[in-house]
Backbone bond lengths (Angstrom), bond angles and torsions (degrees), N, CA, C in turn:
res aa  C-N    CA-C-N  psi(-1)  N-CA   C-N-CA  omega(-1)  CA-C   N-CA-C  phi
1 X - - - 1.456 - - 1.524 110.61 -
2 X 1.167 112.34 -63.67 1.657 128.72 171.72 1.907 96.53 -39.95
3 X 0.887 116.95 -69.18 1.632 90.61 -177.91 1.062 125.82 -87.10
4 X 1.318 123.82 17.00 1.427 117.96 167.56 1.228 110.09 -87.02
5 X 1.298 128.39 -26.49 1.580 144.19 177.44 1.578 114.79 -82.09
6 X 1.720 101.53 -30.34 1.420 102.64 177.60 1.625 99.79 -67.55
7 X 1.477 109.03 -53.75 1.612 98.07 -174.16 1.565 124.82 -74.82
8 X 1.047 116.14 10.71 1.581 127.71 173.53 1.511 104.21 -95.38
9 X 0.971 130.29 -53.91 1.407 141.59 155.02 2.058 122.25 -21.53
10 X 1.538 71.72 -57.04 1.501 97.56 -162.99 1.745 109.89 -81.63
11 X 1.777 112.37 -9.85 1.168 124.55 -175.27 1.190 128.48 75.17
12 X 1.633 111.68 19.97 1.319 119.79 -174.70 1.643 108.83 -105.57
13 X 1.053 103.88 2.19 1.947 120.74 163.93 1.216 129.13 -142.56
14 X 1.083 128.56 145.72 1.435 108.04 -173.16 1.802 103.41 -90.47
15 X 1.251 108.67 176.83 1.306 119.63 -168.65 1.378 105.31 -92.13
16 X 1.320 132.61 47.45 1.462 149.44 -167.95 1.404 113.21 -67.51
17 X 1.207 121.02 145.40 2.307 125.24 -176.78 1.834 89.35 -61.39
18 X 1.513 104.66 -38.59 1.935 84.54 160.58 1.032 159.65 -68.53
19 X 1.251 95.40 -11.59 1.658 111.35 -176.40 1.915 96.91 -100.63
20 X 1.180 107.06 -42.06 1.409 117.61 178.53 1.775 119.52 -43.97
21 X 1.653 89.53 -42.93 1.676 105.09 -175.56 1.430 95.16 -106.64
22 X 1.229 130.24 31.97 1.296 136.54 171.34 1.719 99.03 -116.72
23 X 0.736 125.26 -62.00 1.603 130.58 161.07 1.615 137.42 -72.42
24 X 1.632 94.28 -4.11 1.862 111.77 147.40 2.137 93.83 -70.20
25 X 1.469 110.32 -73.13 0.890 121.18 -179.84 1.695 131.66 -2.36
26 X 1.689 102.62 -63.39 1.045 127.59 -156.73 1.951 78.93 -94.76
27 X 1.083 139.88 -48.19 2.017 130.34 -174.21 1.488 88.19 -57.18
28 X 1.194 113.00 -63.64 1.884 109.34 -160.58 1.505 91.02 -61.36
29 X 1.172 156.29 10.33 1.765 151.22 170.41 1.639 87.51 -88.39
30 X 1.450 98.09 -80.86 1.659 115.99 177.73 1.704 111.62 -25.83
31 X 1.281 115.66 -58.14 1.270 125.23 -179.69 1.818 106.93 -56.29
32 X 1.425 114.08 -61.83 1.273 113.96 -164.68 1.883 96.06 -69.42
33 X 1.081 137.90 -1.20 1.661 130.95 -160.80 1.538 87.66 -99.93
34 X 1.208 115.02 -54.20 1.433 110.27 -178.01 1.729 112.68 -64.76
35 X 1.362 113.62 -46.92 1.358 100.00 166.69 1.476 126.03 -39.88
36 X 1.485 122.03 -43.87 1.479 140.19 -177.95 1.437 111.22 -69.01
37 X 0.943 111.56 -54.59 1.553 121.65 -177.19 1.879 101.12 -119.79
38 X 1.528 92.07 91.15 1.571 117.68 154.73 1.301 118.57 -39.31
39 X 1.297 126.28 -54.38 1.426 126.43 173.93 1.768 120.52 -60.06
40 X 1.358 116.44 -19.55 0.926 99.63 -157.05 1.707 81.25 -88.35
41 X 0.786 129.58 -52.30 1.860 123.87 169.70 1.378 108.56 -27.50
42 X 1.856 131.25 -45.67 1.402 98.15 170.69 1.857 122.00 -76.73
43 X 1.356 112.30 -21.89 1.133 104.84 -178.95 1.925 111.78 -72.42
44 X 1.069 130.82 -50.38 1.261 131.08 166.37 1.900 107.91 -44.10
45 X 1.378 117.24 -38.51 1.673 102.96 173.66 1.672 92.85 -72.38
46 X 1.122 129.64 -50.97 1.709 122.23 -170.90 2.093 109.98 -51.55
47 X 1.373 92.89 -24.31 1.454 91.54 -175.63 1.779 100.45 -84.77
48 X 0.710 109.70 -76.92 1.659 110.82 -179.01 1.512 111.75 -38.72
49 X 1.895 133.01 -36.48 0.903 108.24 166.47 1.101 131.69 -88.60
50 X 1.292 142.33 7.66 1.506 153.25 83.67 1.566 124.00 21.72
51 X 1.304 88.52 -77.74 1.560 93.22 172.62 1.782 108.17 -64.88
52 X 0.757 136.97 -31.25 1.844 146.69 -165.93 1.750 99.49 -78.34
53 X 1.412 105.54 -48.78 1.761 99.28 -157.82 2.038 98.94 -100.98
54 X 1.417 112.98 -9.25 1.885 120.95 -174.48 1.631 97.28 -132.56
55 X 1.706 79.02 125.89 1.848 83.68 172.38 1.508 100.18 -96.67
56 X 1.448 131.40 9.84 1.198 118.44 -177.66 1.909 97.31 -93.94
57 X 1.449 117.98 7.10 1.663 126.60 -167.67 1.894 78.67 -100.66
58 X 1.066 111.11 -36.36 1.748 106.74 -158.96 1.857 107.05 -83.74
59 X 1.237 112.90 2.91 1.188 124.90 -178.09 1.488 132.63 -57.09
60 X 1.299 144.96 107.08 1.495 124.12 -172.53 1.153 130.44 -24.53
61 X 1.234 97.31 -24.55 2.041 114.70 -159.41 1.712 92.28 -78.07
62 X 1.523 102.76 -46.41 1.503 119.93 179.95 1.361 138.38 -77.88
63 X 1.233 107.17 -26.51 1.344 143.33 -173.96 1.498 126.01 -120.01
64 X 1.446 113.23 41.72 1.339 112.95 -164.60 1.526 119.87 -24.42
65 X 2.095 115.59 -59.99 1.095 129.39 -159.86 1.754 87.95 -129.24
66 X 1.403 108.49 128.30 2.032 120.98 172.17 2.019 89.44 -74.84
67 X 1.140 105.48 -16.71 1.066 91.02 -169.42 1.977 118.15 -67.29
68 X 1.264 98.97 -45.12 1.456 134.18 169.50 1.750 93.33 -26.61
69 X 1.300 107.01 -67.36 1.483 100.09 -178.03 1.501 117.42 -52.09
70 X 1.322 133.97 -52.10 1.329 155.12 -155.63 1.565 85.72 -68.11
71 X 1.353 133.41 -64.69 1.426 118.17 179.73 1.445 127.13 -65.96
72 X 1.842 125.68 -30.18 1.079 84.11 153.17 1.374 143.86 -121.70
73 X 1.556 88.75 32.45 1.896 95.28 163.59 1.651 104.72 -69.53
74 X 0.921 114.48 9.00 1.817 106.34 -178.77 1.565 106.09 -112.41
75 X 1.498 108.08 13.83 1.749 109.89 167.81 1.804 98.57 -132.31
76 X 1.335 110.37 2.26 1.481 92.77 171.42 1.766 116.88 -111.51
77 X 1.048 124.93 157.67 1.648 134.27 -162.70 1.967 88.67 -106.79
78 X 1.193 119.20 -23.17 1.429 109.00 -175.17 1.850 121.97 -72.10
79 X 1.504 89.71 -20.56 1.175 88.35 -171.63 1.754 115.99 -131.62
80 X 1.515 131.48 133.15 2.016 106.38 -178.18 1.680 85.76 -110.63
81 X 1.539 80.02 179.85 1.464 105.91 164.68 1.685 119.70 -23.87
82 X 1.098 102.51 -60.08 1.509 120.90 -136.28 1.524 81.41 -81.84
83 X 1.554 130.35 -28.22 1.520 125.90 175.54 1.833 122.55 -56.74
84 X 1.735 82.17 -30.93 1.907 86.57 -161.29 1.941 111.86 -105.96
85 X 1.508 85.73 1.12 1.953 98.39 -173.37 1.089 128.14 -70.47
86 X 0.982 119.62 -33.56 1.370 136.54 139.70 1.447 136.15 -5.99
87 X 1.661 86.86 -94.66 1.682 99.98 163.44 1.447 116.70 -93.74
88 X 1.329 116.35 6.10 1.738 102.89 146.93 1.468 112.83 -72.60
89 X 1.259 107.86 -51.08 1.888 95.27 -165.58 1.772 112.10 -68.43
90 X 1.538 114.19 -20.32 1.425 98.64 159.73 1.255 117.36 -71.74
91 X 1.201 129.34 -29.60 1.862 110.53 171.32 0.991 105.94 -92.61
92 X 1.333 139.44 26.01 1.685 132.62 159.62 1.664 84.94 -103.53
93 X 0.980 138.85 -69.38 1.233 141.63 -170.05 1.792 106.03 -41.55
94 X 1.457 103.83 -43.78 1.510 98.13 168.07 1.411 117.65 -59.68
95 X 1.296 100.38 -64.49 1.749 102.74 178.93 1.487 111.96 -20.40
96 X 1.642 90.52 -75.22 1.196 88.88 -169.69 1.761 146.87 -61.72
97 X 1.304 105.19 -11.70 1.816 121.20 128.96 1.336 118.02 -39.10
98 X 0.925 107.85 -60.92 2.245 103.59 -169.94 1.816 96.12 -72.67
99 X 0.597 135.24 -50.06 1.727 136.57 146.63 1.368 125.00 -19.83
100 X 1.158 114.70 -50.34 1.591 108.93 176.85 1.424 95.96 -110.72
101 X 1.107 130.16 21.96 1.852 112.90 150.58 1.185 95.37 -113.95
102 X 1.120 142.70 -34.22 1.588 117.00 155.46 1.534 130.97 -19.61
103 X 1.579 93.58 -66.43 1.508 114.32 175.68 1.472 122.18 -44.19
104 X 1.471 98.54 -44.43 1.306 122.56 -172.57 1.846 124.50 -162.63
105 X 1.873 78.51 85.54 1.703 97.38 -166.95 1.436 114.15 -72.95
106 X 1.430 120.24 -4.32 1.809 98.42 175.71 1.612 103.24 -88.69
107 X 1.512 135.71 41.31 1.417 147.94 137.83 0.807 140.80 -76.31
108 X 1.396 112.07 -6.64 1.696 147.13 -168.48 1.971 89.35 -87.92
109 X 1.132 92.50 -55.28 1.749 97.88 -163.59 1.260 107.29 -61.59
């Protein structure tokens, strides 16, 4: 989901009824897995509230993709937006620091 939206976003796809019902597709999967497997709904609420209350859960090491969260807080009822925004945009906001001194390391100094 996360990169199909990243590259629609990003202008590297267009925003096509295929890609659209390609990423309905893939929530109604998400949706029906958690219906099937009960557990995996408590472990996905244990992960996100994890990530919400420890910035050492929001970590690269830990957190490969911020995106990961954003898809599946959009199949769980335990948790909205307004819970995880917060401490997503400080580790997007971090990221995106270690990112542009990469790019351009005499910013560091």
């Amino acid at each position: 989901m996360t990169s199909i939206i990243y590259y629609i976003m990003d202008e590297k796809k267009h925003a096509s009824i295929r890609h659209i019902r390609l990423l309905t597709h893939i929530h109604s999967t998400l949706l029906y897995c958690l219906k099937k497997f009960p557990e995996l709904v408590q472990s996905v609420t244990a992960s996100v509230t994890k990530f919400i209350k420890s910035e050492e859960a929001r970590t690269k090491e830990n957190q490969a993709n911020l995106g990961c969260n954003l898809a599946v807080l959009s199949a769980v009822d335990s948790h909205k937006f307004a819970d995880i925004v917060e401490a997503y945009f400080s580790e997007q906001l971090d990221r995106q620091v270690l990112w542009i001194l990469k790019q351009i390391p005499e910013l560091a100094n």
